[in-house]
N, C-alpha and C positions, 0 to 999 in steps of 0.2 A: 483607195487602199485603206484609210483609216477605216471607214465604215466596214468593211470585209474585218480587219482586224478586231472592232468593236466587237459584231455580232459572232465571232467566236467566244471572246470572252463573255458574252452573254450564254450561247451554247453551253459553255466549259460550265458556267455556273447553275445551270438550269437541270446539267448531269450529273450535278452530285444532287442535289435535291430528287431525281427521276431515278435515279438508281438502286435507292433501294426498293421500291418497288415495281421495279422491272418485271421481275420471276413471277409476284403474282398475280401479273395485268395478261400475262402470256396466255394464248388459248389454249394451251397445252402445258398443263400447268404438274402432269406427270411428266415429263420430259423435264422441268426444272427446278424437281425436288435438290433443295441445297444441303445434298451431301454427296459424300464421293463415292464418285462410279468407278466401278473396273469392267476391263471387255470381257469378254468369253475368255476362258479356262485354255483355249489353243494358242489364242494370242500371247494371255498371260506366263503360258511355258515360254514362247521364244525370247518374250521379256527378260525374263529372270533366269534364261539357261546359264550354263555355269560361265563366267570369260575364260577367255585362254588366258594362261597367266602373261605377268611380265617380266623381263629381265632386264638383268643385268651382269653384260661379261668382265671377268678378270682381265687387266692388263698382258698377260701372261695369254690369253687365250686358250686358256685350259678349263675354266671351270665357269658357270654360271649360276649366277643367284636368281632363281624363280618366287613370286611370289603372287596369290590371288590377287586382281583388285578389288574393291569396292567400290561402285560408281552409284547407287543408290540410298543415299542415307534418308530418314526416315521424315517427314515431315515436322515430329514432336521436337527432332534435331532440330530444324529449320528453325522452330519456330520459338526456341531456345534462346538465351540473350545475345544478341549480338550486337558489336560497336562496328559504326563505320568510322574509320578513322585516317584522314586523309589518304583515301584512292585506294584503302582495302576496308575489306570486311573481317574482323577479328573475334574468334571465339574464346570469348576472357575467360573460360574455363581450362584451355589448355594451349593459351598464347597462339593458336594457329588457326590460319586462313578458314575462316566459316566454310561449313560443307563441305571440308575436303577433305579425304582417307587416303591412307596409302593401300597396301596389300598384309594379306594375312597369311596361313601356313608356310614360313620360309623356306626354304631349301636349298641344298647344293648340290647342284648337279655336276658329274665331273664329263669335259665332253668326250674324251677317249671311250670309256663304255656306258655313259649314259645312268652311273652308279648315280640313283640321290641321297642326300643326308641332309633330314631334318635340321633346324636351328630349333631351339625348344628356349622361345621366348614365353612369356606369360599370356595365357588364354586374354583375348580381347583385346591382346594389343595388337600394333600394326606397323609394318615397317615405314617408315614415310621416305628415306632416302638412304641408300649404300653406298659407301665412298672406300674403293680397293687404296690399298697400298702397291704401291708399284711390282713389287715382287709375286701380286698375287696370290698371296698364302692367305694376307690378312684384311678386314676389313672394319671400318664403322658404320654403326647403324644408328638413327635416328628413329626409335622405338618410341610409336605415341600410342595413349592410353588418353582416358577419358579426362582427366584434370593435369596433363606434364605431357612432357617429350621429352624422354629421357637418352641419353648416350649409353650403347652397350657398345663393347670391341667383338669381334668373332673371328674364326680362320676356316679354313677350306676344309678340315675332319669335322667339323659340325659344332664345335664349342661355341658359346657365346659366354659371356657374363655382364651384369649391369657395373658401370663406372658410376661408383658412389658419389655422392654430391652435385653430378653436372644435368639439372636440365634446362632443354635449350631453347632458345630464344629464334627461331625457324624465318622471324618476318624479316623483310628485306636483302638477306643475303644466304649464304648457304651455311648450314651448321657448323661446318667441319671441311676444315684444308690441312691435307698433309703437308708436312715441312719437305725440302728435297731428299731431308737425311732419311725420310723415310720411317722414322720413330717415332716423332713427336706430331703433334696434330694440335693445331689455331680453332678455338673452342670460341661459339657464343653461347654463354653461360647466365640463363636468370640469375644477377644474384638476390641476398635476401634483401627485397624490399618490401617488404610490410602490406598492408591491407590495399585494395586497389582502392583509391581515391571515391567517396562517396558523392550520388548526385545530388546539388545543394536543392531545398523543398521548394524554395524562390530561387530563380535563377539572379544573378550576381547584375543583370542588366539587359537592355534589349539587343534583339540583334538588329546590329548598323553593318551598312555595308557603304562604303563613298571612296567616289573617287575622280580623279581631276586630269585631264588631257592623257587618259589612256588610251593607248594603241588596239586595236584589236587584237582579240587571241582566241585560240581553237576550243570550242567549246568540249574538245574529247577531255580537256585538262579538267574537265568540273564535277568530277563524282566522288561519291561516300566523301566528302569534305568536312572537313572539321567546322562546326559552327557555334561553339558556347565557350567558354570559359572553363567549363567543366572536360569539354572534347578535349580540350590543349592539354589539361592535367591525363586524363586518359591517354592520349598517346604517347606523353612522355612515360606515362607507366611501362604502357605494352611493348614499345620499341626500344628501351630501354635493356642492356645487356653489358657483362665483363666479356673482355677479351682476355683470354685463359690457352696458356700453353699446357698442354698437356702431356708426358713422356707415356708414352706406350709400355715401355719394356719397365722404367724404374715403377709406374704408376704415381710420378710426383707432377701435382698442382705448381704454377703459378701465374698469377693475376699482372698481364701486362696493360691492360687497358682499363680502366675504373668504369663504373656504368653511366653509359654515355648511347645514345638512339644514333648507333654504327649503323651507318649504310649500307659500309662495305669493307672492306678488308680484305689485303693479298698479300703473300709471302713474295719475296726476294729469290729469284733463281739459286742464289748462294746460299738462302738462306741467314742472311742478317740482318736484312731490314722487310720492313712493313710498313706497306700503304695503305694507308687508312684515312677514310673518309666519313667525318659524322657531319649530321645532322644539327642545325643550330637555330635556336630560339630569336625573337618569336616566331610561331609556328603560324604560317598563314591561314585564311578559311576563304582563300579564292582558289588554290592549288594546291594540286597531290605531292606525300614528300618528294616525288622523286626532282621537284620544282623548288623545293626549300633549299634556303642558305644553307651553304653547308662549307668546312674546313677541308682540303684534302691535306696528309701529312706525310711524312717519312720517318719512322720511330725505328730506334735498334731496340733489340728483344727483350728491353730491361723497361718499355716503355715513355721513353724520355724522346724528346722532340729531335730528329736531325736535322730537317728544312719542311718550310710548309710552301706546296706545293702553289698552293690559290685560295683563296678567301673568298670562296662564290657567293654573291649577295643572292636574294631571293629572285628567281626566275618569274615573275608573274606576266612581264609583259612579251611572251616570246610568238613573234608573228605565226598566224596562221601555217599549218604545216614548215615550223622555223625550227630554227633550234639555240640555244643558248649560245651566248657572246664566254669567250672564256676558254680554258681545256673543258674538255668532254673527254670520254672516256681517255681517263686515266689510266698506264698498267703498266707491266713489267715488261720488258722484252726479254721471251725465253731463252732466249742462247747466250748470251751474257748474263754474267753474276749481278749487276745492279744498275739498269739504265735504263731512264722513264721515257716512254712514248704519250701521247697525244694530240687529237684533234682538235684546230680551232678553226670560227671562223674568222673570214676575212669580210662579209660582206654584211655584218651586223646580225646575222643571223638571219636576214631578212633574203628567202627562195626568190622574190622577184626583185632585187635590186641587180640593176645593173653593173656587177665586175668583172675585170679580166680572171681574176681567180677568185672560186669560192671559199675553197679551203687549203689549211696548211696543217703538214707534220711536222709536229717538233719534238725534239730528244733533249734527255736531260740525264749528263750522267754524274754516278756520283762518284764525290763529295757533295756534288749540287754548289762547288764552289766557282764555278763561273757561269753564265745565263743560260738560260737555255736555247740550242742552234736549232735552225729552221732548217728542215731536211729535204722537206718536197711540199709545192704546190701545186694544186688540182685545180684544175679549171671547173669541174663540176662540184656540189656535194658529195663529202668519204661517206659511203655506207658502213664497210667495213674495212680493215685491216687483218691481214691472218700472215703470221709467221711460218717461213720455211726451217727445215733442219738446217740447214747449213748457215753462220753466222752472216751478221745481215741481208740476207735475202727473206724480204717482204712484196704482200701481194693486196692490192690494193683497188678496193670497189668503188667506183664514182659513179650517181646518177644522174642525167640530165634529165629534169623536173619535166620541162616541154614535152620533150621527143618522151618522153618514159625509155629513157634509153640507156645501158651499161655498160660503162668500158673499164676493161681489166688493165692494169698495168701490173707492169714486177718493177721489182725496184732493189739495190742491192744499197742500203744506206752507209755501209763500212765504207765503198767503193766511190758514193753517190752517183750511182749512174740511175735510169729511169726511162722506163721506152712501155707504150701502151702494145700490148701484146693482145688483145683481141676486144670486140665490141658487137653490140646485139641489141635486138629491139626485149626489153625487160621481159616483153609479152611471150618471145617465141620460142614455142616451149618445144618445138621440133627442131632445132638448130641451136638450144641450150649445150652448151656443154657439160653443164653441171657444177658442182664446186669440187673442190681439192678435200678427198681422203685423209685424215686426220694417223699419225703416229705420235705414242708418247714418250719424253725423252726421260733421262734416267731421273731429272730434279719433280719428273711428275706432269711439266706441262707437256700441253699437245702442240704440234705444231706440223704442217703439211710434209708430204711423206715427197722424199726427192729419190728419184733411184735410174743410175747411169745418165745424168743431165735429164732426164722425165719427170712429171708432176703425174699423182692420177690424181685422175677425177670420176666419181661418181655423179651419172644424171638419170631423170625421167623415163627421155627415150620418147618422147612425143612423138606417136605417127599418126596416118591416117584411119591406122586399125585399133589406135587406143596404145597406152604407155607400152613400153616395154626398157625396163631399166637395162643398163650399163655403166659397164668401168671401162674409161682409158686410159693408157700411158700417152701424155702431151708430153712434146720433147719442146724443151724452152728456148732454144735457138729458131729453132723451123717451124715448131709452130705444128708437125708432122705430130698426125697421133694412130695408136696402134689399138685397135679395142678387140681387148682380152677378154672381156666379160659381156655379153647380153641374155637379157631372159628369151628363154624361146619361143615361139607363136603361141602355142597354145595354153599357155602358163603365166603367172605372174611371179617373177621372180627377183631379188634384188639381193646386192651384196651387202653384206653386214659390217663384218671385219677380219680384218686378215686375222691367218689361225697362227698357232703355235709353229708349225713349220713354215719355211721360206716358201714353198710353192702350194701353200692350203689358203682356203679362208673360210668364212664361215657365210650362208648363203639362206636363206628364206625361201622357200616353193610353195606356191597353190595353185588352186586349178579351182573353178567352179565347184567340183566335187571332191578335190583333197582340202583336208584339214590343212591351212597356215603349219608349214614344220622346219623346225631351222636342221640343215644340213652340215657335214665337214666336207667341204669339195677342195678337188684338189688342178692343177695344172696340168694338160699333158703337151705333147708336141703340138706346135703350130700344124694348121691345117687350114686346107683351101676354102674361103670363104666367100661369099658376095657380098658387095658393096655395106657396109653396116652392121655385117654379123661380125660374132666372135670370131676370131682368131687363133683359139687353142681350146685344144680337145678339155672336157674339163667329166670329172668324174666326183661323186658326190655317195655318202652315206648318210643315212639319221641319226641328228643327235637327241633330238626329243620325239615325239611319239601320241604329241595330244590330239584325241579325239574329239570329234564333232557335236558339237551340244544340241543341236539345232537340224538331223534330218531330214525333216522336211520341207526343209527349206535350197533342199538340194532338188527340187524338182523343177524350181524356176527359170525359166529360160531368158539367156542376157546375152542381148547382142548389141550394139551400135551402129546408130543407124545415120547415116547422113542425108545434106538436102540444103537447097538453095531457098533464101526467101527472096522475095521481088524484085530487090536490087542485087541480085547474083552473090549478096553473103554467103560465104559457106557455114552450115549451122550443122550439130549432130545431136541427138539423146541417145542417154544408155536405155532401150526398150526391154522392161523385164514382165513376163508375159507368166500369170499367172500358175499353177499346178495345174495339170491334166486339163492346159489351154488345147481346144481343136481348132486346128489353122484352121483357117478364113471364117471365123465366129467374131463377132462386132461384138467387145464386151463395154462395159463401164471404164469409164481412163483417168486416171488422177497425172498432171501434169505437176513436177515439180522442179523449182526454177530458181536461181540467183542470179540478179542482172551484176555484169563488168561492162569497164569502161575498155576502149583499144584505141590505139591513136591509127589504124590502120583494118582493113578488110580482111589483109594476109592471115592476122595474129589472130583477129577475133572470129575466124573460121576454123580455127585448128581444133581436135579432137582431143580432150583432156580424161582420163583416166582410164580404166580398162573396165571390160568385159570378161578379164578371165580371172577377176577376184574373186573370192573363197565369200560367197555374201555371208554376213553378220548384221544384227538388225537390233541398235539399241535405241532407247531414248522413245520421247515421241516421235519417231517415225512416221513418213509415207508411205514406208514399204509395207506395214503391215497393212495395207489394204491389197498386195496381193494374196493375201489370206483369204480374201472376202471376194474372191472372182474378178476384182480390177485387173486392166493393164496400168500400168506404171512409165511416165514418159521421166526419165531420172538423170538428172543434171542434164535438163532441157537449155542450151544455150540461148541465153539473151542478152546477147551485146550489144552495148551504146559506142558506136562507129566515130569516129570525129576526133577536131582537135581538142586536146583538154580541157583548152580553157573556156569552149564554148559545147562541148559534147550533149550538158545538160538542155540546152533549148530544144532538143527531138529528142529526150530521154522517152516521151507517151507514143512520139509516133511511131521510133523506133521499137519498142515496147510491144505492141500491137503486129508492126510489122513481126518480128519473133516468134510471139504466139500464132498467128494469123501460120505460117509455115509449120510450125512444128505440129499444132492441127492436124492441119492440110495434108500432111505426109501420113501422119497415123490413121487417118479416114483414108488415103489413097491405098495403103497397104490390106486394106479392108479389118481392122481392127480395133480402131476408134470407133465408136456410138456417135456421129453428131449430135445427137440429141443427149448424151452422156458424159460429157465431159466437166471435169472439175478443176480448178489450179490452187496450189496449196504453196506458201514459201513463208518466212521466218526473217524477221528483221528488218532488213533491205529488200528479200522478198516479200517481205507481208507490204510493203510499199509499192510492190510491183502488182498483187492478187488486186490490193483495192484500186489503182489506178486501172488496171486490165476490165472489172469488173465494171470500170465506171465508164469506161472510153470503148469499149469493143463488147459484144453479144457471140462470141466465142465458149465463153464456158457457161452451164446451166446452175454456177454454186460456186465459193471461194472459203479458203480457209487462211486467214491472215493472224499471222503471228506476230508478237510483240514489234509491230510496225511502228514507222512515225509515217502520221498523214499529213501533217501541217509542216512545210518545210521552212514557213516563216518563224517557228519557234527556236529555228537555228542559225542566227542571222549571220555567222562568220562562217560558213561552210558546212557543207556534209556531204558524207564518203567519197565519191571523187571531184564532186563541183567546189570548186578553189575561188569563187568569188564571191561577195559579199550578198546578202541580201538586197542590199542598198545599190549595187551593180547592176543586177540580174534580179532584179523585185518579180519580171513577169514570168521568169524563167521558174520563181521561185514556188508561185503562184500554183504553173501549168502541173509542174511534178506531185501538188499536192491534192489527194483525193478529197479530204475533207472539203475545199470549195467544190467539188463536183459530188456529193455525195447524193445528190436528187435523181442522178443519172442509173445512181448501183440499182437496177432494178431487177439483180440476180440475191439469193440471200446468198446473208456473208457469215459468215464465226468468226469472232473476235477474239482472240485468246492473248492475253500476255497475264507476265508476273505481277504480281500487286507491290512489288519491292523494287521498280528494275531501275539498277543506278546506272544504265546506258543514257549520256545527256541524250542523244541524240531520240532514243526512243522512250523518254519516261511512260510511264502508264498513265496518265493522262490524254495523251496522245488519242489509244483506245477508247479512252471513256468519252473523249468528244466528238469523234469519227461514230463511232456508235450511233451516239445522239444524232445526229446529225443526219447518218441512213432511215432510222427509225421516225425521226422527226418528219422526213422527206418522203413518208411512207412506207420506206423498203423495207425488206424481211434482215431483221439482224439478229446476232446472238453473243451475247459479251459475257465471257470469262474472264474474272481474274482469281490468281490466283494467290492465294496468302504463303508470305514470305518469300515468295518465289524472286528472284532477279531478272537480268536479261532470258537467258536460259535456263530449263527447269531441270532439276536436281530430285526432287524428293519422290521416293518410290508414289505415294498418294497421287500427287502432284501428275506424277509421266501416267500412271495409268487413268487417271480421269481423262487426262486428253487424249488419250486413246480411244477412249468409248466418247467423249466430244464428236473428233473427226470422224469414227465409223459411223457413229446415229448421223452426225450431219450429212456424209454422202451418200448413205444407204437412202436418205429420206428425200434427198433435193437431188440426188445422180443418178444412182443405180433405179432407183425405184420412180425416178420423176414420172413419168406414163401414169401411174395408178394414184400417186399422189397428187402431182402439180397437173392434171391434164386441161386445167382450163388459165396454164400459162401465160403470163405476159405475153401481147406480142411482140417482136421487136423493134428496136427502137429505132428511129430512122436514122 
């Protein structure tokens, strides 16, 4: 084992040395002229066609705010100054999250006749988030602009105006919370503090990192970390914000919180007290804030201290998929004027310690003058808690880690009664019920909609034919449910939110060939239905009207398709068959895939999404190689079958086994080219292409995306394996392609970001996989890309790898015969 570990670090080092001259040792050295490509002018329209806008509905269910997004911002953006600053990425130019826009041309749509009205903010700015007032007349916007994000107020006739002096401080929590009264609104307010902190020309000392009988902890905690003396002063800069009341109606200022790096902050149902929780020094450089010491408090509205909640020391040593010792979320409970809820554990925080109960609710009401009572204990991990309308009635998610398993209880805490009320394997997405329908009460929060002793619930709808969403009314004695709502065959359709009348709601329809368009549907009589349909006649009109950007792309035929691989799994791909395809023609097939874990056969054979979506195609995509005469094998199922905690030991066989059928079926259907086939996946798939490539003669060519090859670089787990390097060394070993990279004797494209703050997949990862193919003789091709992270972002950026992956399969897939004719044999 040492020696294998050696001669990577030797590899690792011998790659950055061989890297830069990679491009001109290639015998094709037009093919890696190092500037950026874009594909054809066809491609590029479906790229850049207009998006459907987004919204956002009024409380009231009257009115909608639409607005464009922005999902491509520019590379110069990217490549613009940015701080990582424990566990984000921050653009010190205007306090917010690098690379991220909101929407531009505002508007208010009203949904009764579909009238719009402009908002007439300032050219080039952008909405980043809309927060209604309950009454739905009025709202706030968080208006960003190239240096600020500023507060404006607006109402449903179209006015806006900018609120002078407040801009706001966007990281860590939400800009702006209405009070219940409705008027006044909980502001994070840069205040003024002065020049940002400069980086010193010598740094102040080296970087130490030590440490002495620590536990293991999940390497997902380890990114954009703060590492200098200088980072510390920077994020106290950036995260730093007043906590500011603000009256809507008088427009009067006041400063309840001094500036202090707020986590978080929430009003009081009654409105008279605030919880609040900051952030406290020193700032660590092993962990993201959301791991930092931090105070939670109870302040009435003049900001003075009432009780402090907990004194969270610094989280650094929390086990492997654990969670912190202490409360955990903190908050209010809705239906009462001022009584605190949260989660603790019971078992150290530690997922594999042996206790009768994992966890416990406890309530804390105020005055906060006697302890706080213990309400309920779970025998599993609380995922979540979600409040009912009606006083103390709570609803409560426990997982069991082993099984991946969910059990619902209700719980009425006034009453303390408590009875688990239904359970489910996590995975089964055809026997999901879904979660509980959200209504909002008058002081503004949300909490689950109760009607005649009924809960609804909104789910999936997992069949065999692909999703088909539904609402039911569950009745919380029997457990009896009546389902009022499902999408119909041949559509995709789902509910939104209930409408302004008692028997409307508002509804979303596509179809392959209709434009996504939200509807006003309405209830009629119960009507005779079979097993799983709706139950009431339902009638519907348009409330919007948008058009299809992207025509052509209505030509593509999408069906799903099912099939067993050798051990009788049940597996499916979405098949989308290229424009003006002629049945039974053998074309070029790009297979694209993300491996899941299942603790069972049942789950990991069910069919997940639909075929009768309204296709849309952003990003680097797969799809756009059915532009290019491919068939398309699209969310090809490849699931790791097994117990959890050992599922990873057949992660390659089962792997192979997957692709080995899904193949199979597409060459039986006479459609697949065996001699054409290619497999493309991103992350965890890019770990699937290069293991596929290395272990099976299945596909003629691979396209691996910011993968990790070396699973040894992760020694406390990664994505669903839960055991240690040190456990599972050979388990750790088998998953990773880089020790087999002698085998890849298909070419590969290597693509990842030149920036990617995924621990698990850093860019290095690439660069020594690379090496390693290329070393070993194979054909390889390594991209990276500047600035870029896990996922790419910048217009440059998405269209290079567009023309990446079409030259690379047009050259090694579609075209292999003329190309590659004096191929590899294959391998034994």
């Amino acid at each position: 084992m040492k020696i294998s570990l050696l001669t990577l670090l030797l590899l690792s080092f011998h790659c950055l040395l061989y890297i830069q001259g990679t491009m001109a040792q290639d015998k094709n050295p037009e093919d890696n002229a190092n500037v950026w490509q874009s594909p054809d002018e066809d491609i590029l329209k479906i790229l850049h066609a207009p998006l459907l806008p987004t919204t956002s509905i009024s409380p009231t269910k009257t009115h909608m705010l639409l607005t464009d997004p922005i999902i491509y911002p520019t590379l110069s953006e990217l490549a613009a100054p940015m701080l990582k600053l424990a566990g984000i990425r921050v653009n010190p130019k205007n306090n917010y999250y690098h690379g991220r826009h909101g929407g531009t041309s505002p508007r208010i749509l009203t949904i009764k006749n579909g009238k719009t009205v402009p908002l007439n903010i300032p050219e080039r700015a952008e909405v980043m988030s809309a927060d209604w007032a309950i009454d739905g007349q009025r709202f706030a916007l968080s208006v960003g602009f190239e240096d600020r994000i500023e507060l404006w107020m607006g109402d449903i006739s179209g006015h806006v105006e900018k609120v002078p002096d407040m801009i706001l401080n966007p990281l860590m929590d939400e800009t702006v919370k209405w009070f219940p009264d409705q008027q006044k609104i909980l502001v994070r307010r840069i205040n003024d503090r002065g020049a940002a902190p400069q980086k010193p020309v010598i740094p102040s000392g080296p970087k130490i990192l030590e440490d002495s009988g620590a536990s293991a902890r999940s390497t997902y905690e380890s990114r954009n970390l703060l590492e200098t003396a200088h980072d510390d002063e920077l994020f106290t800069y950036y995260s730093q914000c007043e906590l500011v009341i603000y009256n809507t109606k008088t427009k009067r200022k006041r400063v309840v919180g001094p500036a202090a790096s707020y986590r978080y902050a929430s009003i009081s149902p009654d409105g008279k007290y605030l919880l609040v929780e900051r952030l406290k020094k020193p700032w660590s450089h092993e962990v993201a804030w959301w791991r930092f010491a931090n105070d939670i408090e109870v302040w009435d509205l003049e900001g003075k201290l009432v009780k402090t909640v907990v004194n969270q020391p610094l989280a650094n040593e929390v086990p492997v998929h654990g969670v912190i010792t202490g409360p955990r979320y903190v908050s209010w409970q809705p239906t009462t004027p001022h009584t605190l809820f949260w989660m603790e554990a019971l078992d150290g925080g530690n997922p594999v310690a042996e206790v009768p109960f994992r966890d416990r609710l406890m309530r804390w009401k105020a005055p906060f003058d006697d302890q706080p009572e213990e309400v309920f204990k779970a025998e599993h991990r609380i995922q979540a808690t979600i409040w009912g309308q009606s006083d103390g009635m709570l609803m409560v998610y426990q997982r069991e880690r082993i099984k991946r398993w969910r059990y619902v209880w209700l719980l009425n805490v006034d009453k303390g009664t408590s009875r688990q009320w239904f359970d489910l394997n996590e995975n089964d997405s055809y026997n999901d019920p879904g979660f509980p329908l959200f209504t909002q009460l008058e002081n503004g929060n949300y909490v689950f909609k109760v009607e005649d002793g009924s809960i609804y619930f909104r789910g999936q709808g997992g069949t065999n034919d692909g999703d088909r969403p539904f609402v039911d009314k569950r009745n919380m004695e029997t457990g009896e449910t009546e389902r009022i709502f499902r999408c119909v065959a041949d559509k995709y359709e789902y509910f939104v939110d209930f409408g302004e009348e008692s028997n409307s709601f508002i509804m979303s329809s596509e179809s392959p060939t209709e434009v996504p368009n939200f509807y006003l549907a309405k209830f009629g009589q119960s009507i005779k239905a079979e097993a799983g349909e709706g139950t009431r006649a339902i009638t519907k009109r348009p409330i919007t009207k948008f058009k299809d950007p992207s025509p052509e792309l209505r030509q593509i035929e999408n069906k799903i398709v099912r099939y067993q691989r050798k051990d009788s799994v049940e597996l499916s791909f979405q098949l989308l068959l290229p424009p003006d395809y002629k049945e039974g023609t053998r074309v070029p097939t790009v297979v694209y895939a993300y491996p899941l874990e299942y603790s069972g056969a049942e789950t990991a054979g069910q069919v997940r999404g639909s075929s009768n979506r309204f296709m849309r195609i952003y990003g680097p995509s797969h799809k756009y190689f059915l532009m290019r005469g491919y068939a398309v094998l699209d969310n090809t199922a490849m699931p790791m079958v097994g117990d959890p905690e050992t599922v990873y030991d057949s992660f390659v066989p089962q792997l192979a086994a997957d692709a080995e059928a899904a193949v199979a079926k597409a060459v039986d259907m006479g459609i697949a080219d065996p001699d054409r086939i290619g497999i493309i996946g991103h992350s965890h798939g890019g770990l699937m292409v290069a293991n596929l490539l290395a272990h099976t003669d299945l596909f003629c060519a691979g396209i691996a995306r910011s993968g990790s090859y070396n699973k040894t670089n992760q020694p406390y787990g990664f994505q669903g394996e839960r055991r240690s390097l040190f456990e599972a060394t050979q388990s750790y070993i088998d998953c990773s392609p880089t020790f087999f990279a002698d085998k890849v004797n298909e070419p590969v494209l290597i693509i990842h970001g030149d920036d990617d703050s995924n621990p698990g997949t850093l860019t290095f990862q690439s660069e020594v996989f690379y090496e390693a193919v290329r070393g070993s003789g194979g054909t390889a091709r390594l991209v990276l890309l500047p600035f870029e992270d896990h996922g790419y972002r910048a217009k440059e950026s998405i269209e290079h790898v567009l023309w990446e992956q079409i030259n690379w399969f047009d050259k090694y897939v579609k075209n292999r015969k003329i190309t590659d004719a004096s191929a590899k044999e294959k391998k034994p």
